[in-house]
BALOBA-1460 file (C-alpha; in Angstrom, 3 decimals):
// residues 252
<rec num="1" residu="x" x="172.869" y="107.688" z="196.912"/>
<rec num="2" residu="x" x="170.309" y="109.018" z="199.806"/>
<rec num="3" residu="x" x="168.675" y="112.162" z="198.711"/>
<rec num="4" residu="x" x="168.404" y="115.146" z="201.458"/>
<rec num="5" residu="x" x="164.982" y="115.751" z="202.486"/>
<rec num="6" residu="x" x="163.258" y="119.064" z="201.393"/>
<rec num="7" residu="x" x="162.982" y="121.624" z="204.074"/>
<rec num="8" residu="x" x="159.145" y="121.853" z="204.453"/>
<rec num="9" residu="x" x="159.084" y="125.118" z="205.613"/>
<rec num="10" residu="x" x="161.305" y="126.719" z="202.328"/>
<rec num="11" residu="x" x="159.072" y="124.276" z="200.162"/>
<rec num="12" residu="x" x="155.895" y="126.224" z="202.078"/>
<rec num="13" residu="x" x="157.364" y="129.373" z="201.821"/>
<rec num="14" residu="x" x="157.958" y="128.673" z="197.818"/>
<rec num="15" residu="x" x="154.675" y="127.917" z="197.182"/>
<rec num="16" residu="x" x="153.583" y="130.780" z="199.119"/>
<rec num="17" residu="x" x="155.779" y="133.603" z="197.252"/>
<rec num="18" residu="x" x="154.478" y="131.494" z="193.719"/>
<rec num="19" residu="x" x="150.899" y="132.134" z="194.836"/>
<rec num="20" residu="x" x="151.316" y="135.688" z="195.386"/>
<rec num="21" residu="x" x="152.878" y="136.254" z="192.332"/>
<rec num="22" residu="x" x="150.169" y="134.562" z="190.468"/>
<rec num="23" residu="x" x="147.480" y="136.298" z="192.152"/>
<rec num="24" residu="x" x="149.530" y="139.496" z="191.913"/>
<rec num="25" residu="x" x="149.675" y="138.683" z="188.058"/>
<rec num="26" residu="x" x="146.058" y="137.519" z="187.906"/>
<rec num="27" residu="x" x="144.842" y="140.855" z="189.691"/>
<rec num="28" residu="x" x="146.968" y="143.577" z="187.064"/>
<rec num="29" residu="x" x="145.868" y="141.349" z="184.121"/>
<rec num="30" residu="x" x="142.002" y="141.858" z="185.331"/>
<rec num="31" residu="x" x="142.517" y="145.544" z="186.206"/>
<rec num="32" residu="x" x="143.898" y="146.215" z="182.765"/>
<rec num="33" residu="x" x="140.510" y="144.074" z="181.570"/>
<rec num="34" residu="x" x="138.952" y="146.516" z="183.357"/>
<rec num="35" residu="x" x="140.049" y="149.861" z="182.253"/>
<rec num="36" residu="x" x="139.987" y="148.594" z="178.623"/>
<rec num="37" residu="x" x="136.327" y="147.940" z="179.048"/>
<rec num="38" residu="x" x="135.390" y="151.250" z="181.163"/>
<rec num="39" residu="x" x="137.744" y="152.938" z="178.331"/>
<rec num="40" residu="x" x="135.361" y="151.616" z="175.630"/>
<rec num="41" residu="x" x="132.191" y="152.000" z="177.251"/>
<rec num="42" residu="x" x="133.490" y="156.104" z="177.734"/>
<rec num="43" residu="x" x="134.445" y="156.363" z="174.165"/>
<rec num="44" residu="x" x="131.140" y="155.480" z="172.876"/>
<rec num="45" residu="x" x="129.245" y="157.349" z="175.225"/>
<rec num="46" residu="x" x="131.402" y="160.102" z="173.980"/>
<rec num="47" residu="x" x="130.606" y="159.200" z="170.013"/>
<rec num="48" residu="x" x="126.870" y="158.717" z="170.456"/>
<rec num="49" residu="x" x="126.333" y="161.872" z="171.935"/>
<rec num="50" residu="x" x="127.073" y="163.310" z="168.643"/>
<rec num="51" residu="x" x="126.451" y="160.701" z="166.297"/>
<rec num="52" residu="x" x="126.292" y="162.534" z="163.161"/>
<rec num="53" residu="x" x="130.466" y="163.750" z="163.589"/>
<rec num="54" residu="x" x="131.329" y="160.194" z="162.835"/>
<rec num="55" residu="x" x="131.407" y="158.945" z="159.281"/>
<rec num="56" residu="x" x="132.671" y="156.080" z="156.966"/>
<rec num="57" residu="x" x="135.699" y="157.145" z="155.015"/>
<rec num="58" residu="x" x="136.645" y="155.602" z="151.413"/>
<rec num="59" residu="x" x="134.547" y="152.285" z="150.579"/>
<rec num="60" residu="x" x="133.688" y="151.833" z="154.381"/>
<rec num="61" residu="x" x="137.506" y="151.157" z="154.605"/>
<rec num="62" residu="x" x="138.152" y="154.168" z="156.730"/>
<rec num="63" residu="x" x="135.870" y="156.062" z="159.700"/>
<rec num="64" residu="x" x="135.998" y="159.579" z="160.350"/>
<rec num="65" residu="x" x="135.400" y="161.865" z="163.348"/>
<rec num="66" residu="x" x="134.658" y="165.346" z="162.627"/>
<rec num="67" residu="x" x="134.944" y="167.200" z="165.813"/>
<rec num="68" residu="x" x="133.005" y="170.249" z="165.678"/>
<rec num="69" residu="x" x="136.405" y="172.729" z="166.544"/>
<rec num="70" residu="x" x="137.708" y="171.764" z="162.880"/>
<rec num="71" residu="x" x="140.134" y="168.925" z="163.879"/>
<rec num="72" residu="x" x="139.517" y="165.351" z="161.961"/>
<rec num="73" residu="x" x="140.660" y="162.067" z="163.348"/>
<rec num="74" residu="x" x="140.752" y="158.821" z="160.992"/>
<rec num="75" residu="x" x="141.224" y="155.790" z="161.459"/>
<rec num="76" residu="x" x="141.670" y="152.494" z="158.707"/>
<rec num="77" residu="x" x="139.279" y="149.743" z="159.981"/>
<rec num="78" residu="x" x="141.969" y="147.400" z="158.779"/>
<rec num="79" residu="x" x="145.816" y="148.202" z="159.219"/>
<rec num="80" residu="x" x="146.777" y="145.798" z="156.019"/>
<rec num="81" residu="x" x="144.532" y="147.474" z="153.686"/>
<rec num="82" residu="x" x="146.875" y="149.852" z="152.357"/>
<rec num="83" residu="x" x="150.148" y="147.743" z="152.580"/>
<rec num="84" residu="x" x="149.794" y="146.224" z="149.307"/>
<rec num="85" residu="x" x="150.334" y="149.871" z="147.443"/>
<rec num="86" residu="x" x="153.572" y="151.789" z="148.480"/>
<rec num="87" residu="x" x="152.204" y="154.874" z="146.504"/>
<rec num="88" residu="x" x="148.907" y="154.865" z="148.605"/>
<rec num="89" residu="x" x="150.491" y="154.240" z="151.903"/>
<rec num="90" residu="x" x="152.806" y="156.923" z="151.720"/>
<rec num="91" residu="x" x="149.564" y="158.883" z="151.223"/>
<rec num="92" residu="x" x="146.571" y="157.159" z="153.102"/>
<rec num="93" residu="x" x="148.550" y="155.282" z="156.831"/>
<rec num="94" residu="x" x="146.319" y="153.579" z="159.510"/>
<rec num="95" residu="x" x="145.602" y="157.155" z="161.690"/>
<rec num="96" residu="x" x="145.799" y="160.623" z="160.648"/>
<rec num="97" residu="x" x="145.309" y="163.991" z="162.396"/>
<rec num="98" residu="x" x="144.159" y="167.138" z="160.598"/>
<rec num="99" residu="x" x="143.893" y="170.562" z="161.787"/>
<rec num="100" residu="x" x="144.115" y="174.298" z="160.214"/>
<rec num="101" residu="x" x="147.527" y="175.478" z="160.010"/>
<rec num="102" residu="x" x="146.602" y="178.983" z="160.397"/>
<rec num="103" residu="x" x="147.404" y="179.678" z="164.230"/>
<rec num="104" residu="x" x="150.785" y="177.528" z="163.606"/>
<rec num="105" residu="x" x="152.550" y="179.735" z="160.697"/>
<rec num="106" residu="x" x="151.276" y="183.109" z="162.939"/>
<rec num="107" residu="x" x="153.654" y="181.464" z="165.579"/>
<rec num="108" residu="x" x="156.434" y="181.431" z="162.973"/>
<rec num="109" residu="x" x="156.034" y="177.817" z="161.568"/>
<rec num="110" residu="x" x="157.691" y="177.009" z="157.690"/>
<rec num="111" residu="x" x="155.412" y="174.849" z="156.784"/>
<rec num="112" residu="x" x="157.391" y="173.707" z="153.618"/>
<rec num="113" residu="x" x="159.858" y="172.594" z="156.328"/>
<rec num="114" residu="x" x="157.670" y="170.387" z="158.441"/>
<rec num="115" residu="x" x="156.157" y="169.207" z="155.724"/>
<rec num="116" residu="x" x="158.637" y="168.471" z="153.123"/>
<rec num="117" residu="x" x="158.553" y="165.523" z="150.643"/>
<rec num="118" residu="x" x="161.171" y="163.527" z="153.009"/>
<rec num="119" residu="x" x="159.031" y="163.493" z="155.864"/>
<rec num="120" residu="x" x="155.828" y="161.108" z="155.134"/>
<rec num="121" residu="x" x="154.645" y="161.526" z="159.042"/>
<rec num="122" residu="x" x="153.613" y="165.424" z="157.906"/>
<rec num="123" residu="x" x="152.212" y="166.757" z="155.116"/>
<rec num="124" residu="x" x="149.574" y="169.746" z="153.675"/>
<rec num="125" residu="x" x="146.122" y="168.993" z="153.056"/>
<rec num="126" residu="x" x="142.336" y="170.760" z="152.698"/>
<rec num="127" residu="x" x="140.847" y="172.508" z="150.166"/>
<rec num="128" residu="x" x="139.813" y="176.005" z="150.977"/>
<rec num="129" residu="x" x="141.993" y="176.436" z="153.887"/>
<rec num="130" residu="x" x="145.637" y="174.539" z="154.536"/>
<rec num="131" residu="x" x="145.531" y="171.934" z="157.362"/>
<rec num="132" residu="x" x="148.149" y="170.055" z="158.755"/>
<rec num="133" residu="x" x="148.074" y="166.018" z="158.774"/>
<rec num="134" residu="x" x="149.767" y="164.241" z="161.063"/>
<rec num="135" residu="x" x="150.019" y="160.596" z="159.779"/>
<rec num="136" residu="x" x="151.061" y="157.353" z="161.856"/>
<rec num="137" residu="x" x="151.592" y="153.693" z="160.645"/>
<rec num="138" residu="x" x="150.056" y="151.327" z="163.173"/>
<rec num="139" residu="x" x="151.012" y="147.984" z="162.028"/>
<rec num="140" residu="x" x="150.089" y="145.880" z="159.092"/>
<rec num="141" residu="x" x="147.631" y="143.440" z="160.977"/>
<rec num="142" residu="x" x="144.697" y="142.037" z="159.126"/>
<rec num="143" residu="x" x="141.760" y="143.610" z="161.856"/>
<rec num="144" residu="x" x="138.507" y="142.009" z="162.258"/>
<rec num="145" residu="x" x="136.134" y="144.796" z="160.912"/>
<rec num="146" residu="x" x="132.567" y="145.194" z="162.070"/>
<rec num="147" residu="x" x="129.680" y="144.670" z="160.023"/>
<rec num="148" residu="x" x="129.167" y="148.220" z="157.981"/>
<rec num="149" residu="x" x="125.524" y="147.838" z="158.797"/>
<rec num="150" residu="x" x="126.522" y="148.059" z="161.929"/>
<rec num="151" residu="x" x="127.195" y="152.063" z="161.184"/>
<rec num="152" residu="x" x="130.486" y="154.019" z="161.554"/>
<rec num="153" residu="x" x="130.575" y="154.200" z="165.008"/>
<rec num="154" residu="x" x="130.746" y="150.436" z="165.600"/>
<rec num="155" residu="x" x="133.495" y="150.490" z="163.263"/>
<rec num="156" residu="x" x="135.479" y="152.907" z="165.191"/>
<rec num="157" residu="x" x="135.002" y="151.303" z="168.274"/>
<rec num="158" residu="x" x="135.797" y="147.840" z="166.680"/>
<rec num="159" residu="x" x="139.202" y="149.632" z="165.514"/>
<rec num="160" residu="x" x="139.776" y="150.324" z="168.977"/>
<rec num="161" residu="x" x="138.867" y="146.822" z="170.327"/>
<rec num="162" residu="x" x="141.251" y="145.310" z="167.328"/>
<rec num="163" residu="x" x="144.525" y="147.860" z="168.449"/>
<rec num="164" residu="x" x="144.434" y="146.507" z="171.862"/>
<rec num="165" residu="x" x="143.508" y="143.050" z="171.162"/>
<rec num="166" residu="x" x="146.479" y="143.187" z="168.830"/>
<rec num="167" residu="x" x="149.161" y="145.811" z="170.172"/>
<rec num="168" residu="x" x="148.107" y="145.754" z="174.164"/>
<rec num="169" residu="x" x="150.903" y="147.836" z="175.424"/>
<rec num="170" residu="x" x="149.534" y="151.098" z="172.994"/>
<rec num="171" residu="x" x="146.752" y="151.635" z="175.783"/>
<rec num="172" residu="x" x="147.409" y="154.157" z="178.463"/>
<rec num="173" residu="x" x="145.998" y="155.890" z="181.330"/>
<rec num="174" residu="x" x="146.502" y="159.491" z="182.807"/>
<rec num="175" residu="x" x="145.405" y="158.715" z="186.547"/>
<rec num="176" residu="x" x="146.110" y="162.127" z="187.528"/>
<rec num="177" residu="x" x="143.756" y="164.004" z="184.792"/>
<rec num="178" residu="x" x="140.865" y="160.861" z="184.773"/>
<rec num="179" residu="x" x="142.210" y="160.018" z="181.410"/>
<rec num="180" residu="x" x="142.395" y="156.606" z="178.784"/>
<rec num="181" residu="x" x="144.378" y="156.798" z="175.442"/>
<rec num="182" residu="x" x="145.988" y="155.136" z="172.857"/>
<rec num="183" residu="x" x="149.545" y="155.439" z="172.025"/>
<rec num="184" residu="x" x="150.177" y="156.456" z="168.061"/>
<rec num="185" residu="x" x="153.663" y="156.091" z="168.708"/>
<rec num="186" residu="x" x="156.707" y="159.041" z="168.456"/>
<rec num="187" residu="x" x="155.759" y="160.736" z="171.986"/>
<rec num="188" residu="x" x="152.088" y="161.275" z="170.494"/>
<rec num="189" residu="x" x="148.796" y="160.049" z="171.625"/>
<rec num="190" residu="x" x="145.148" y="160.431" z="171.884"/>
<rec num="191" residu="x" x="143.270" y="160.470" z="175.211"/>
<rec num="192" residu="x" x="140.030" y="160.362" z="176.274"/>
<rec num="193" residu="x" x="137.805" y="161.185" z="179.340"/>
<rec num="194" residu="x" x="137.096" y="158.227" z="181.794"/>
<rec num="195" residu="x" x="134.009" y="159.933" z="182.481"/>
<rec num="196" residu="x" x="133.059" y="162.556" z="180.005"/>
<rec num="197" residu="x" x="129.606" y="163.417" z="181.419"/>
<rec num="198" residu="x" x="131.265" y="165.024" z="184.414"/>
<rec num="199" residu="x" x="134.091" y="166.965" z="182.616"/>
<rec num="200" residu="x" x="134.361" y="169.471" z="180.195"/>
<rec num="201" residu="x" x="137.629" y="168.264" z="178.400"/>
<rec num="202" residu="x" x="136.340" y="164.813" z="176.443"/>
<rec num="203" residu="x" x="139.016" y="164.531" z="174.178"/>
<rec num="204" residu="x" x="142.644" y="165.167" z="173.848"/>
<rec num="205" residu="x" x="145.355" y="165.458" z="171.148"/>
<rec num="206" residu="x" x="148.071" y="165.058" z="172.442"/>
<rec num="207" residu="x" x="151.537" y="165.529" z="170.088"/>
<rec num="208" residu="x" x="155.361" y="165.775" z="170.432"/>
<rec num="209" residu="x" x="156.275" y="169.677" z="170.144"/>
<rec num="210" residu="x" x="159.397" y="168.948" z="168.708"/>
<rec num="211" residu="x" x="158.544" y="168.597" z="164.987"/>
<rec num="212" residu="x" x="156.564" y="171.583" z="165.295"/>
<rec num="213" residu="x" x="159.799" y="173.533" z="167.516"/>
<rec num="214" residu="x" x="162.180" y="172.310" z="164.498"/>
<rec num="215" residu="x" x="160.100" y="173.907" z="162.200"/>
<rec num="216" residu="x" x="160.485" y="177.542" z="163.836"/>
<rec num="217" residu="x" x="156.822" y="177.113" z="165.796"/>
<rec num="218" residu="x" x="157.035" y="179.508" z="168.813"/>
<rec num="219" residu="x" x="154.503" y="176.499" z="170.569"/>
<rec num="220" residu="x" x="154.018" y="179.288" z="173.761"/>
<rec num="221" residu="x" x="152.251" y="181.398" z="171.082"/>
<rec num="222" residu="x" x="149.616" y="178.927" z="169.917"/>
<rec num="223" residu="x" x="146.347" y="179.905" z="170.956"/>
<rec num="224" residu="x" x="143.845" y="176.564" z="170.565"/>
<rec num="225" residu="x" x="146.993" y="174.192" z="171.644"/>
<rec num="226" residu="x" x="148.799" y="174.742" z="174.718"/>
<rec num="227" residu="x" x="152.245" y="172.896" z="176.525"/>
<rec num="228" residu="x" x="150.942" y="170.269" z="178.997"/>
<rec num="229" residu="x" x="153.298" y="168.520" z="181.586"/>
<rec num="230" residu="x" x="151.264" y="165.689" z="182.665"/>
<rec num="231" residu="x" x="151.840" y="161.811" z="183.909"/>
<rec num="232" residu="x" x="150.655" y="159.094" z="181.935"/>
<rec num="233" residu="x" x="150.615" y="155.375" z="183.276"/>
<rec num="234" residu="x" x="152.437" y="153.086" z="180.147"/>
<rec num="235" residu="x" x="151.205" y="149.319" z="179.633"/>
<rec num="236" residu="x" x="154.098" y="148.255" z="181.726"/>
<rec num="237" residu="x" x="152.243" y="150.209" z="184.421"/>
<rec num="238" residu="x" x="155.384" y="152.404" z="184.554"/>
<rec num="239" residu="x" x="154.439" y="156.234" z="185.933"/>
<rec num="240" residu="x" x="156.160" y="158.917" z="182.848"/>
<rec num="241" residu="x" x="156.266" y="162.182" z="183.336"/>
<rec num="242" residu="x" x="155.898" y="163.726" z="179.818"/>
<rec num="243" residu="x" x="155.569" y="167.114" z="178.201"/>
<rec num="244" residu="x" x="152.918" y="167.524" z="175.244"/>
<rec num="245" residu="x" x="151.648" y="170.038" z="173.067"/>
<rec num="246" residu="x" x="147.641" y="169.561" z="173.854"/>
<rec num="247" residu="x" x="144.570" y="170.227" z="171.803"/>
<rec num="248" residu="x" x="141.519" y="169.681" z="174.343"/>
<rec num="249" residu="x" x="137.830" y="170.323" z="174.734"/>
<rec num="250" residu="x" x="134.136" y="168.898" z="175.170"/>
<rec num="251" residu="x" x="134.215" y="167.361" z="171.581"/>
<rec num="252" residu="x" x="137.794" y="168.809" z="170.680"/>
C-alpha cells in the first residue's frame, strides 16, 4: 500500500500555528508569574509600613492584621489545621473578616437573621462592641508555613504564596482600578494596591451585598462601605463586570 506524501506546506503551516500556541501559552503563564510576584512584593510593602498591625494569632497557627479603621483580617497559616475538629471549624475557618456592626443595624440590618445558627459563613463576635465575622473555608491543604522566627508578617505572606501555589485560579486583578486580590469565594474578595505608595486606597474588602440585602441592610445607607461596580480580570483571564459592597482606604 503506497502512502500519500504529506503536503509540506500544511505540515509547515502546523508547526507554525503549534508554535504560536506554545509561545502564546508560554507568554500568559510568565505574565501571570509576573503579577503574582509584583502582587507580593506590593503586599509586603504594604505590611511593613505598619509592622506592628500584624500579629500571630492562636499558637502561631493563625496571623492577624489589625487595620487601624477597626476591621481585622485572619488568616490560618495552614488550611488543615482545623479539619480534624468539626466543633472548632465551625468556629475558627481558614479566613475571617471582622468589622463593627454598628453602621449596618442603623441601615436596618437583623442581625439575628444574618447571623443565625444555620448560617456558619456569619456570625457575632467582640467584646465591648458587636462585630460582624465573615468566615470562608479555603481548602483543607496541608500549607508549608514559614519559620515563626521569621515574624508574622512572613507568615502572612507565606499564606499568600501557599493559596496560589495551591489554588492558582483564586488570584485576580482589577486592571481598571491598579488592583491584585485573592478570591475567598461566594462573589467576595480581597484586593490590594499594585502600587500603594502612589494611591490612597491600599486595601479593599470587597463582599457580596446580598447576604447583607436579605437581612433588611439598606447597603445605599452605609456610611464606611459603599456599592462599587468595577471589572475584575478572573484566572481564566476572563474580563467580569461585578457589583460589590466595598470597604477601602490607605490601611482600610
Amino acid at each position: 500500500m503506497q502512502l500519500k506524501k504529506r503536503n509540506p506546506v500544511v505540515a509547515a503551516l502546523a508547526i507554525a500555528v503549534l508554535a504560536l500556541t506554545l509561545g502564546a501559552c508560554a507568554a500568559k503563564q510568565e505574565d501571570r508569574s509576573s503579577a503574582v510576584s509584583s502582587a507580593r512584593a506590593a503586599l509586603a510593602a504594604i505590611l511593613n509600613a505598619i509592622p506592628n498591625f500584624t500579629t500571630f494569632g492562636t499558637d502561631n497557627n493563625y496571623v492577624l492584621f489589625s487595620a487601624p479603621s477597626n476591621i481585622d483580617l485572619e488568616f490560618a497559616c495552614d488550611f488543615a489545621f482545623n479539619e480534624s475538629d468539626p466543633s472548632y471549624k465551625s468556629q475558627v475557618k481558614d479566613f475571617s473578616l471582622s468589622f463593627f456592626s454598628d453602621e449596618f443595624v442603623e441601615a436596618g440590618l437583623d442581625l439575628d437573621k444574618l447571623c443565625n445558627p444555620q448560617n456558619e459563613d456569619f456570625r457575632i463576635g467582640g467584646q465591648s462592641f458587636p462585630k460582624i465575622v465573615v468566615s470562608w473555608e479555603l481548602g483543607s491543604d496541608s500549607l508549608k508555613k514559614s519559620n515563626p522566627e521569621a515574624g508574622p508578617i512572613e507568615a502572612l505572606l507565606t499564606v499568600f504564596d501557599e493559596i496560589l501555589r495551591s489554588q492558582p485560579e483564586r488570584f485576580l486583578t482589577d486592571t481598571d482600578r491598579g488592583l491584585y486580590g485573592i478570591d475567598l469565594g461566594r462573589g467576595d474578595s480581597i484586593l490590594w494596591a499594585k502600587q500603594p505608595s502612589k494611591t490612597k486606597t491600599d486595601f479593599i474588602v470587597s463582599l457580596d451585598p446580598a447576604p447583607f440585602i436579605a437581612a433588611g441592610a439598606k447597603v445605599e445607607k452605609l456610611i464606611n462601605f459603599s456599592l462599587v461596580r468595577s471589572k475584575i480580570k478572573n484566572s481564566e483571564g476572563k474580563v467580569v463586570e461585578v457589583q460589590k459592597l466595598e470597604r477601602s482606604g490607605d490601611r482600610l
